[in-house]
C-alpha positions in Angstrom: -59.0 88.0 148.3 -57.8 84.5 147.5 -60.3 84.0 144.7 -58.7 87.4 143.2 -55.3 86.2 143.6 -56.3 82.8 142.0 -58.4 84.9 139.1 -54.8 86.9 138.8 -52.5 83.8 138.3 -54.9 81.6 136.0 -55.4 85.5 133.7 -51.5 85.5 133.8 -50.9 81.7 132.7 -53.1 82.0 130.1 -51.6 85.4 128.7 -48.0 84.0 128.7 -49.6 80.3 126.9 -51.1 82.3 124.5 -48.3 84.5 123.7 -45.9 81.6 123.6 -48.8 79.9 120.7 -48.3 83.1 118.9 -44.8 82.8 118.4 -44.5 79.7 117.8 -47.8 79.7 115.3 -45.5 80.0 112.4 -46.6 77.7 109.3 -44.1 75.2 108.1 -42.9 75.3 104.5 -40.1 73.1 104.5 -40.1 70.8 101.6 -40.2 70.4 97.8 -42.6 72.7 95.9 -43.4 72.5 92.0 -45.2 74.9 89.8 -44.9 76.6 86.5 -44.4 80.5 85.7 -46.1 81.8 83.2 -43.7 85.2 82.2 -43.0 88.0 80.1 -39.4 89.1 79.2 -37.7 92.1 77.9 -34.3 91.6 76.6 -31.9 94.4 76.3 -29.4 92.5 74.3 -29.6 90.4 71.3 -26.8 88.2 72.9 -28.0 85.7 75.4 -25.6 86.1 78.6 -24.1 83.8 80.9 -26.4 84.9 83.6 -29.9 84.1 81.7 -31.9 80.9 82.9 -33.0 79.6 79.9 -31.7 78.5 76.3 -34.1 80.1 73.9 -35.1 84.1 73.5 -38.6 83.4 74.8 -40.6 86.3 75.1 -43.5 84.8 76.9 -42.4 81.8 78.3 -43.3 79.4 80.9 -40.3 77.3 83.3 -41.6 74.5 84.9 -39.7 75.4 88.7 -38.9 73.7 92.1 -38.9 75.7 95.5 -36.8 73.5 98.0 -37.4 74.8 101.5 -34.7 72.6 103.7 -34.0 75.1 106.6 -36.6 76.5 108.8 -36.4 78.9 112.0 -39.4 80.4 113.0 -40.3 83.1 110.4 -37.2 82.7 108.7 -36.1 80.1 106.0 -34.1 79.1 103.2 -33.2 76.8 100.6 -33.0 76.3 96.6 -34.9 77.2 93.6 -34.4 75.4 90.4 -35.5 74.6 86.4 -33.9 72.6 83.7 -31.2 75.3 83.3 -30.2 76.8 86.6 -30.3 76.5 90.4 -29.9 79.1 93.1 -29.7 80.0 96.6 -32.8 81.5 98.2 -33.7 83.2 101.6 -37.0 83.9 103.1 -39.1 85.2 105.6 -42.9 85.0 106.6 -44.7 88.0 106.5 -46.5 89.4 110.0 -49.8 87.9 108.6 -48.5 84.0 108.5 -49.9 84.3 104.7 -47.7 86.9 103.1 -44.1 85.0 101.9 -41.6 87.0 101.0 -37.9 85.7 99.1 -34.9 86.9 97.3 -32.8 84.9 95.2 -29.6 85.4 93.4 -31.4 88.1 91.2 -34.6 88.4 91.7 -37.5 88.8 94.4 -40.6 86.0 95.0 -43.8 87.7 97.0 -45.8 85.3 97.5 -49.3 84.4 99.4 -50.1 80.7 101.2 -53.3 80.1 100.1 -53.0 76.8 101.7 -50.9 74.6 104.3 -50.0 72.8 100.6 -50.5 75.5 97.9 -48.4 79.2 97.4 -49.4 81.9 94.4 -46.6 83.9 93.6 -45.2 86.8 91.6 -42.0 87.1 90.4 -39.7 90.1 89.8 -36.0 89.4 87.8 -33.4 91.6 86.6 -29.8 91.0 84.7 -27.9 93.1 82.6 -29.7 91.3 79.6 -33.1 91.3 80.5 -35.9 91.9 82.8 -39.1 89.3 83.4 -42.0 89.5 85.8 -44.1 86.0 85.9 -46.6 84.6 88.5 -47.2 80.4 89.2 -48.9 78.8 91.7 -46.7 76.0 93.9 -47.6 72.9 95.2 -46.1 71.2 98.2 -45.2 67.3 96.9 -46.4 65.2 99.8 
């Protein structure tokens, strides 16, 4: 009886360490990430608007980008993305998966996948009254 009580307890401790691992087994992506997107646009307007990102009626163009990740809580996170010509808020969350990263930005929509603990391929999705672009990149975490 006392072995199966002691078989009982260590079973339990090591269900309730693992769960806790699980939780907790979130990975990190705070910090500065780089890449380029390489897009297409459709424009709806022959006017450039005060919302557009960019100076020039490209219609396949590539921005050179920065993905700033400063806050992090488990699954969640946000920070900035930027190029030359604009900056904007962006919010996140970590797919079930711990691969699958998903983010929405003032006007648009990131799904990405972490390929590794230092590299992200993503896909982006972008809409405005003037025009409409879909690119994909790959990031790289600056160490």
């Amino acid at each position: 009886m006392r072995t199966l009580l002691c078989l009982v307890t260590s079973l339990l401790i090591i269900t309730i360490s693992l769960t806790a691992a699980a939780q907790s087994g979130f990975p990190d992506l705070r910090g500065t990430w780089v890449g380029t997107d390489y897009g297409v646009r459709h424009y709806r307007s022959p006017e450039l608007g005060a919302s557009t990102h960019h100076k020039a009626k490209d219609l396949f163009p590539e921005i050179p980008l920065t993905l700033k990740i400063e806050k992090q809580e488990g699954f969640r996170f946000s920070g900035t993305k930027s190029s030359e010509h604009w900056s904007e808020t962006i919010s996140g969350v970590i797919g079930f998966d711990n691969k699958t990263i998903y983010i929405a930005d003032d006007n648009g929509f990131l799904f990405c996948r972490l390929v590794s603990p230092d590299k992200m391929e993503q896909i982006y999705l972008h809409i405005t009254p003037e025009h409409s672009a879909a690119a994909r990149g790959v990031m790289f975490r600056k160490r």
